[in-house]
Backbone as XML, in Angstrom:
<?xml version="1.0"?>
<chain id="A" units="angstrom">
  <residue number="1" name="UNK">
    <atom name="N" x="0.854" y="-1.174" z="0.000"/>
    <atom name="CA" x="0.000" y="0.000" z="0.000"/>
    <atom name="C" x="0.899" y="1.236" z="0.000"/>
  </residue>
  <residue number="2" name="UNK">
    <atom name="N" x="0.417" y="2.200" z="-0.347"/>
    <atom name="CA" x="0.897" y="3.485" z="-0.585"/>
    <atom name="C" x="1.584" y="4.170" z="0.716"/>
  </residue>
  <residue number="3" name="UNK">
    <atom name="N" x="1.944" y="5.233" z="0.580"/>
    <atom name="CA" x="1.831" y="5.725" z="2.203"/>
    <atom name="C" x="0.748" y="6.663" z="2.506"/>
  </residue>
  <residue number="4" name="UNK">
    <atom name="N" x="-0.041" y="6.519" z="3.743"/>
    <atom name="CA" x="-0.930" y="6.069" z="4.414"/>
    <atom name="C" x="-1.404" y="7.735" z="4.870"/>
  </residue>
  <residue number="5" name="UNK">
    <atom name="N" x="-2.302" y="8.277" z="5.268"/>
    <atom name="CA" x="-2.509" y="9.461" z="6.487"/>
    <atom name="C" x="-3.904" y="9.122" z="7.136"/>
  </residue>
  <residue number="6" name="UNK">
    <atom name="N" x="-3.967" y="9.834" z="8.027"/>
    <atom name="CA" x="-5.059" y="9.614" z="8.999"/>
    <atom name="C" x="-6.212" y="10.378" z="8.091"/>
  </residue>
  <residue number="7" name="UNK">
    <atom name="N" x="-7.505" y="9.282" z="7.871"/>
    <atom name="CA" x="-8.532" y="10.381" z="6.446"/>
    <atom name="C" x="-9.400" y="10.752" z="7.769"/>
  </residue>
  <residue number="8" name="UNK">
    <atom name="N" x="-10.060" y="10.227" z="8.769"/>
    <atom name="CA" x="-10.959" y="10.964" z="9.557"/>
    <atom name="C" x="-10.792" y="10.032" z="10.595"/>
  </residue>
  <residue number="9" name="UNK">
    <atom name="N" x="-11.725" y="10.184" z="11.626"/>
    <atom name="CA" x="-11.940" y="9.966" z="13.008"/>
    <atom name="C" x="-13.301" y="9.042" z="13.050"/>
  </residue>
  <residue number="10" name="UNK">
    <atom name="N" x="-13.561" y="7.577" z="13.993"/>
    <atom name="CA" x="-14.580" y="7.231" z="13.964"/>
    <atom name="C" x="-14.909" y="6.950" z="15.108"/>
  </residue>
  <residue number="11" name="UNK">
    <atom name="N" x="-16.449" y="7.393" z="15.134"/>
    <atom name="CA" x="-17.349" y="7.297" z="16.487"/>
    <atom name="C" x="-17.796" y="6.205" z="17.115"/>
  </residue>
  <residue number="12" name="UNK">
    <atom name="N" x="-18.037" y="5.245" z="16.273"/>
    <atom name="CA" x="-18.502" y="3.519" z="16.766"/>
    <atom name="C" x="-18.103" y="2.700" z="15.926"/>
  </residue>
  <residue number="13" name="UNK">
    <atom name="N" x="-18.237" y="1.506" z="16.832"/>
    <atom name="CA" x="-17.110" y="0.431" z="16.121"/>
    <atom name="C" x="-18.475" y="-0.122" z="14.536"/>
  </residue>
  <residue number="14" name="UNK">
    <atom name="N" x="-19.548" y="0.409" z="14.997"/>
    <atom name="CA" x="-20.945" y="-0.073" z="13.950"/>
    <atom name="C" x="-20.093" y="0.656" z="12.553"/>
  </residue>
  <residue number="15" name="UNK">
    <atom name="N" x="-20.059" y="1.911" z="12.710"/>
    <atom name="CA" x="-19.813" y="3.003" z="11.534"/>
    <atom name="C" x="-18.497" y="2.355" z="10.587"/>
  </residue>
  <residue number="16" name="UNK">
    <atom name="N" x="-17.637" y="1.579" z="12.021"/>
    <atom name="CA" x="-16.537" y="0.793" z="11.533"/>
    <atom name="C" x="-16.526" y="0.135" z="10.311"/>
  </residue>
  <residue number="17" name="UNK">
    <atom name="N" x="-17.131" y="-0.712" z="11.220"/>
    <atom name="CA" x="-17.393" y="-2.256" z="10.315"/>
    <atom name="C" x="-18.054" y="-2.054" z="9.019"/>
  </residue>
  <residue number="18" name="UNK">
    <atom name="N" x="-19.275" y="-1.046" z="8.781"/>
    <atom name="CA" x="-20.059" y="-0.354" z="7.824"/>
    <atom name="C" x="-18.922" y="-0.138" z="6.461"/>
  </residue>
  <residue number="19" name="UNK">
    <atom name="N" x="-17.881" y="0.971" z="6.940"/>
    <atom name="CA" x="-17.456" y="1.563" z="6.344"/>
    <atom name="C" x="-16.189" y="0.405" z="5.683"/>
  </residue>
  <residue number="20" name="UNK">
    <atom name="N" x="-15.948" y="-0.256" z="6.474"/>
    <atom name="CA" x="-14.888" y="-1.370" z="6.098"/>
    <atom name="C" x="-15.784" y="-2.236" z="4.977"/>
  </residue>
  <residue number="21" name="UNK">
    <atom name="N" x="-16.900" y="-2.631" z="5.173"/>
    <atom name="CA" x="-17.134" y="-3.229" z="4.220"/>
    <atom name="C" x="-17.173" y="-2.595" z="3.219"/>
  </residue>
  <residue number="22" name="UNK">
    <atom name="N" x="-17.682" y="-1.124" z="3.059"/>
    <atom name="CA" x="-17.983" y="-0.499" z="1.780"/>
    <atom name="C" x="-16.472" y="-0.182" z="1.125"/>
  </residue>
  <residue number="23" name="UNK">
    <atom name="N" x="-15.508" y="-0.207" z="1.868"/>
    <atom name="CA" x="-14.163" y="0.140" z="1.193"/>
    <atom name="C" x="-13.687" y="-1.392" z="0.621"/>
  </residue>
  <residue number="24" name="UNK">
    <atom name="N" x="-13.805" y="-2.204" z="1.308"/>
    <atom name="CA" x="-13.585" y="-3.456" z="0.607"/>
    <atom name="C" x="-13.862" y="-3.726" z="-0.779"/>
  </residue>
  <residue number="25" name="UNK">
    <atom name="N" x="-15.494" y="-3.489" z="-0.638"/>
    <atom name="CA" x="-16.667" y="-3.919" z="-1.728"/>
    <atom name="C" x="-15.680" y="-3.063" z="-3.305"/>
  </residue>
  <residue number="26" name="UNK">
    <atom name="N" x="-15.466" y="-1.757" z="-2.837"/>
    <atom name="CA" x="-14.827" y="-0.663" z="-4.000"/>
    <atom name="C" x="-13.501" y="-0.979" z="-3.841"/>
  </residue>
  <residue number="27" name="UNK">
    <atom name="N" x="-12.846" y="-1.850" z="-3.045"/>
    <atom name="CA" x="-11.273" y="-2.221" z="-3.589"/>
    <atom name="C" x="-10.239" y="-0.933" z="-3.308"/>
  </residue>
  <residue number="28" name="UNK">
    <atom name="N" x="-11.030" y="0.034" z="-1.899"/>
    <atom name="CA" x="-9.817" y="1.186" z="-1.517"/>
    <atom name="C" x="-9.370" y="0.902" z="-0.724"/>
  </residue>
  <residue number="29" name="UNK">
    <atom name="N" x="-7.789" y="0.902" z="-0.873"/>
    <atom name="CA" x="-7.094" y="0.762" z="0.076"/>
    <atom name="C" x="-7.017" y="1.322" z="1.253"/>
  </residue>
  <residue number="30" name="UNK">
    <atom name="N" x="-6.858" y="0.712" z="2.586"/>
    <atom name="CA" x="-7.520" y="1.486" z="3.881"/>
    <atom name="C" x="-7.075" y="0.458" z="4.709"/>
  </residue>
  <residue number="31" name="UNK">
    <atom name="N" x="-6.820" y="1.008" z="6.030"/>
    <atom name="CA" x="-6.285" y="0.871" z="7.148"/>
    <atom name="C" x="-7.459" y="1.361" z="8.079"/>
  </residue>
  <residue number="32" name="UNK">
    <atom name="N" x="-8.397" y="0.403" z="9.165"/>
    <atom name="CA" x="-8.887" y="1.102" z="9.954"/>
    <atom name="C" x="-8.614" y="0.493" z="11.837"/>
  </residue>
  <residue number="33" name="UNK">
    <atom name="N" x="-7.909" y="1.596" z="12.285"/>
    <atom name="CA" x="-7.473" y="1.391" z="13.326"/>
    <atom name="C" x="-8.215" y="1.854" z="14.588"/>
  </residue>
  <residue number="34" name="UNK">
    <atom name="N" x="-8.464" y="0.791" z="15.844"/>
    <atom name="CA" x="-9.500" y="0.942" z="17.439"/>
    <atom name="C" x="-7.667" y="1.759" z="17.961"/>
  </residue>
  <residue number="35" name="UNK">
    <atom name="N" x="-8.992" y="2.520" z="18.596"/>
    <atom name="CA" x="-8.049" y="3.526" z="20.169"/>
    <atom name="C" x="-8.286" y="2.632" z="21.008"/>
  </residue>
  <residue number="36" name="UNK">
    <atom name="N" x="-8.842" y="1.475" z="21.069"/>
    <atom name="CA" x="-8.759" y="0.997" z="22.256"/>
    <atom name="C" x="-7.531" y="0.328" z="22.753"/>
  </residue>
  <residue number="37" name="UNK">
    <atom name="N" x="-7.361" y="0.380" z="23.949"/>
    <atom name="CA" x="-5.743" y="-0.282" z="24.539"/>
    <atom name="C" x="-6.420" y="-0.909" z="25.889"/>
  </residue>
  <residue number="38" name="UNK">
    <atom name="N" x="-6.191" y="-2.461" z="26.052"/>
    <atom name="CA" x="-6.719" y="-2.792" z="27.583"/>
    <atom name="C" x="-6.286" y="-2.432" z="28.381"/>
  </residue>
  <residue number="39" name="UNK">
    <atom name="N" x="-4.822" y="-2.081" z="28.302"/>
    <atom name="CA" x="-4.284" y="-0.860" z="29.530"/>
    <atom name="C" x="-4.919" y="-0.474" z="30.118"/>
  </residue>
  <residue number="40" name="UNK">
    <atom name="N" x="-5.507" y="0.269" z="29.103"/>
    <atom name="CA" x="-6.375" y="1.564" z="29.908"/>
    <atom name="C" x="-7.708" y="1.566" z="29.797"/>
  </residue>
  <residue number="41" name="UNK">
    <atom name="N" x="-7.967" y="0.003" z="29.476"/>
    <atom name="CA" x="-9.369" y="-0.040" z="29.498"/>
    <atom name="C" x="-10.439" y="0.883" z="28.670"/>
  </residue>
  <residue number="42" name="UNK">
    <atom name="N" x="-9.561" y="0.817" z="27.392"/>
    <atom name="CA" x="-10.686" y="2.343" z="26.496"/>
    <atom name="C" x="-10.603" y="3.400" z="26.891"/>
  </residue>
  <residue number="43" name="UNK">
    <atom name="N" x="-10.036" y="3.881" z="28.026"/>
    <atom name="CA" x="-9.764" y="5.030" z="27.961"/>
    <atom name="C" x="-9.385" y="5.798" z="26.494"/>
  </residue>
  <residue number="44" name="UNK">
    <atom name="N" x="-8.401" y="5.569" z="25.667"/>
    <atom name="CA" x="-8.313" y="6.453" z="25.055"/>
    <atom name="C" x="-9.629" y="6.654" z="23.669"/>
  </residue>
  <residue number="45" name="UNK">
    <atom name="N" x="-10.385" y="5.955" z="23.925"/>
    <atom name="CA" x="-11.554" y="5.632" z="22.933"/>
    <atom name="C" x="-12.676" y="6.736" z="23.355"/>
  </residue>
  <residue number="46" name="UNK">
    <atom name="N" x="-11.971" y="7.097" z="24.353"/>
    <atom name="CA" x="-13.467" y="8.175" z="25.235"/>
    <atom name="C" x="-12.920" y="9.319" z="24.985"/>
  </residue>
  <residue number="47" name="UNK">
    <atom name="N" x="-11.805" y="9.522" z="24.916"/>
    <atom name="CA" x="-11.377" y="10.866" z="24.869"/>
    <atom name="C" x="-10.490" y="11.051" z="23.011"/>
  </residue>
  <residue number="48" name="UNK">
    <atom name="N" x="-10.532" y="9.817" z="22.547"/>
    <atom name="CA" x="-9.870" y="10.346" z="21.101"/>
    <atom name="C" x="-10.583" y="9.237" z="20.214"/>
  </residue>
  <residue number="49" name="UNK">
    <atom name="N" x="-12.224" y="8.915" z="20.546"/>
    <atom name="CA" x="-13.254" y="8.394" z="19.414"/>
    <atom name="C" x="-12.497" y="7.010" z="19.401"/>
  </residue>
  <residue number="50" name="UNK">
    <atom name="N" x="-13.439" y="6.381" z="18.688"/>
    <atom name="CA" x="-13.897" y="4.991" z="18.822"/>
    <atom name="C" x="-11.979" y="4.300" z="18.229"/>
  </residue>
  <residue number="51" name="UNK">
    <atom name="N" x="-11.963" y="5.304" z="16.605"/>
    <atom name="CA" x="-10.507" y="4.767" z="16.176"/>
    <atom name="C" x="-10.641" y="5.708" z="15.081"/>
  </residue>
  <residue number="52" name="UNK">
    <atom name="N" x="-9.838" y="5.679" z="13.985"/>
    <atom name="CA" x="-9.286" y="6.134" z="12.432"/>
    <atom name="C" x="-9.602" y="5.330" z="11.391"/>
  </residue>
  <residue number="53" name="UNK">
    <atom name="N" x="-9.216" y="5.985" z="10.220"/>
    <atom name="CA" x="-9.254" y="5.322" z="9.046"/>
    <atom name="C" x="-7.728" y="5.818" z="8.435"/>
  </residue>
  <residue number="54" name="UNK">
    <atom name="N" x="-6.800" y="5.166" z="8.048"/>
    <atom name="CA" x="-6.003" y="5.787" z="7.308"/>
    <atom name="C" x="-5.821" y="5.252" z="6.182"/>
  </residue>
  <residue number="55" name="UNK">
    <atom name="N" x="-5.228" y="5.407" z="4.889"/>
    <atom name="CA" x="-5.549" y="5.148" z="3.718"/>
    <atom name="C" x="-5.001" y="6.371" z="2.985"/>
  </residue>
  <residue number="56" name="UNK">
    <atom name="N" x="-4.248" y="6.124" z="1.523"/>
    <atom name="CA" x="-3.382" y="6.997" z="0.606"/>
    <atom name="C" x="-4.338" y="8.167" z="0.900"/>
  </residue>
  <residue number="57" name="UNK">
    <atom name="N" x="-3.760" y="9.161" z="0.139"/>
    <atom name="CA" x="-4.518" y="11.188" z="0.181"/>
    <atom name="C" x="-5.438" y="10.821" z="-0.998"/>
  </residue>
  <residue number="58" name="UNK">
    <atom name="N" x="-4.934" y="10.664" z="-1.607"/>
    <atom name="CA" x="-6.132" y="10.156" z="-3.056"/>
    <atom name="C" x="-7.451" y="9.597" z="-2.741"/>
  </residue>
  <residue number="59" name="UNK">
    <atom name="N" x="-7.519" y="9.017" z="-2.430"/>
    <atom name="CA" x="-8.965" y="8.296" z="-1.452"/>
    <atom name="C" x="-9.362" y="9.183" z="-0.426"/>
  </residue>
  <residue number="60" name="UNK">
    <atom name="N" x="-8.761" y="10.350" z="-0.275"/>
    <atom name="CA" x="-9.908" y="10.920" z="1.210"/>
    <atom name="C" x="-10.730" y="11.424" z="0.843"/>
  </residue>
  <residue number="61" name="UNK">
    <atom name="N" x="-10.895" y="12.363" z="-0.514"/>
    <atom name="CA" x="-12.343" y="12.869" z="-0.723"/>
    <atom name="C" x="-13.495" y="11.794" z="-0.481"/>
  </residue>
  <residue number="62" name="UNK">
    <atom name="N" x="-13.010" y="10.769" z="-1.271"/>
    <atom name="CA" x="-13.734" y="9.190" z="-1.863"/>
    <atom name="C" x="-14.638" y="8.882" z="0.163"/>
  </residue>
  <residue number="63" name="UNK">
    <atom name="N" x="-13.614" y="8.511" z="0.674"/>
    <atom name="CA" x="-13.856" y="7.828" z="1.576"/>
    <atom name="C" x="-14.554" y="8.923" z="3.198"/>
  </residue>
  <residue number="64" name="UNK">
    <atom name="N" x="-14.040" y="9.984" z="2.769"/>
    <atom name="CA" x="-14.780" y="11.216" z="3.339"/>
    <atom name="C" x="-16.571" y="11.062" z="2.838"/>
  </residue>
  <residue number="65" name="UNK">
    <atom name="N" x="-16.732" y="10.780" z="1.706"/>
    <atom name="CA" x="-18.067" y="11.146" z="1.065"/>
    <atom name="C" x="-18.583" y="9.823" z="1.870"/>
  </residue>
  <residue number="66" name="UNK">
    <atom name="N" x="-17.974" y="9.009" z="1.622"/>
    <atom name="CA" x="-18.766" y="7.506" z="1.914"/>
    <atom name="C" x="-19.015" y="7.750" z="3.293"/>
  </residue>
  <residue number="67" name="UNK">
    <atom name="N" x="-18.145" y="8.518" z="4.518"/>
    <atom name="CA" x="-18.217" y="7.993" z="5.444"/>
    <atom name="C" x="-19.739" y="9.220" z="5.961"/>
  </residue>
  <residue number="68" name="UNK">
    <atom name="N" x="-19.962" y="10.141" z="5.109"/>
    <atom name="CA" x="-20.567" y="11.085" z="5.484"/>
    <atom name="C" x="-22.192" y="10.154" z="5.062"/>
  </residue>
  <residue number="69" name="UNK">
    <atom name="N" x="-22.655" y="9.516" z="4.048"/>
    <atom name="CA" x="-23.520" y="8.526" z="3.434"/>
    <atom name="C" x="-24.294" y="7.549" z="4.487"/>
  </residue>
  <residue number="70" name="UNK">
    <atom name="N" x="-22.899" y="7.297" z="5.135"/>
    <atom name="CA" x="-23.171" y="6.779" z="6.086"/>
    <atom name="C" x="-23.954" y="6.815" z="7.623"/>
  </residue>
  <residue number="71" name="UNK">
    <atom name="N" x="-23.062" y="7.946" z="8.205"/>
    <atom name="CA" x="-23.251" y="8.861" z="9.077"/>
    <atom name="C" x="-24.954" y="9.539" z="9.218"/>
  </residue>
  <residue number="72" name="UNK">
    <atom name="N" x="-25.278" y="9.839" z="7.879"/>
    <atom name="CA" x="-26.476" y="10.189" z="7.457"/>
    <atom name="C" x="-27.669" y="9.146" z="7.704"/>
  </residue>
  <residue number="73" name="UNK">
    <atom name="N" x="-27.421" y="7.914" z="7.295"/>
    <atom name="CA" x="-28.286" y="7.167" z="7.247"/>
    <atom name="C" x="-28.580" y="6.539" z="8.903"/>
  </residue>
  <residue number="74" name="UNK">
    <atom name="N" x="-27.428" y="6.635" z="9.277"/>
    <atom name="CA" x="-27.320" y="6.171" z="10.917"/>
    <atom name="C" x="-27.450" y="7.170" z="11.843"/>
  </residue>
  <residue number="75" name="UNK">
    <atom name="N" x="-28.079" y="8.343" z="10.997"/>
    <atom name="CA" x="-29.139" y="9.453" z="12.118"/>
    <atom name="C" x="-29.824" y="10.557" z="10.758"/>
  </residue>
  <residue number="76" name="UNK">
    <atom name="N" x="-31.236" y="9.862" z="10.501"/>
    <atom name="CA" x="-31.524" y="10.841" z="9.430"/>
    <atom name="C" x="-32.503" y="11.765" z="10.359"/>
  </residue>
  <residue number="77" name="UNK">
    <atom name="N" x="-31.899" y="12.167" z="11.471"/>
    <atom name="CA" x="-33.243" y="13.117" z="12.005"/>
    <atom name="C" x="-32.748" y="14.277" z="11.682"/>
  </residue>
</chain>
């Protein structure tokens, strides 16, 4: 894979898994990484979101849009 940057921030591990499949399905390359550490028992999941997505610069518009598609549908109020 290319080299990599952090494309956004994710709120639940649901939005996760969502979004992992839809990057799969389209064949973009992506990295999605949990803040969680048992250390600290999630601590850092409370204070710096569920985890990331990282993945080449080329794909962040792409995967920005998708993740917003998403986001939408998992609160259309």
């Amino acid at each position: 894979m290319a080299i990599t940057k952090k494309i956004l921030t994710l709120d639940n591990g649901i939005v996760a898994q969502v979004l992992k499949n839809i990057l799969q399905e389209r064949n973009i390359p992506h990295v999605i990484k949990s803040n969680y550490d048992s250390a600290y028992d999630g601590l850092f999941q409370l204070q710096k979101g569920w985890g990331y997505v990282e993945a080449p610069a080329e794909y962040e518009k792409e995967i920005i849009e998708i993740y917003n598609d998403i986001s939408e549908e998992q609160d259309p109020g």
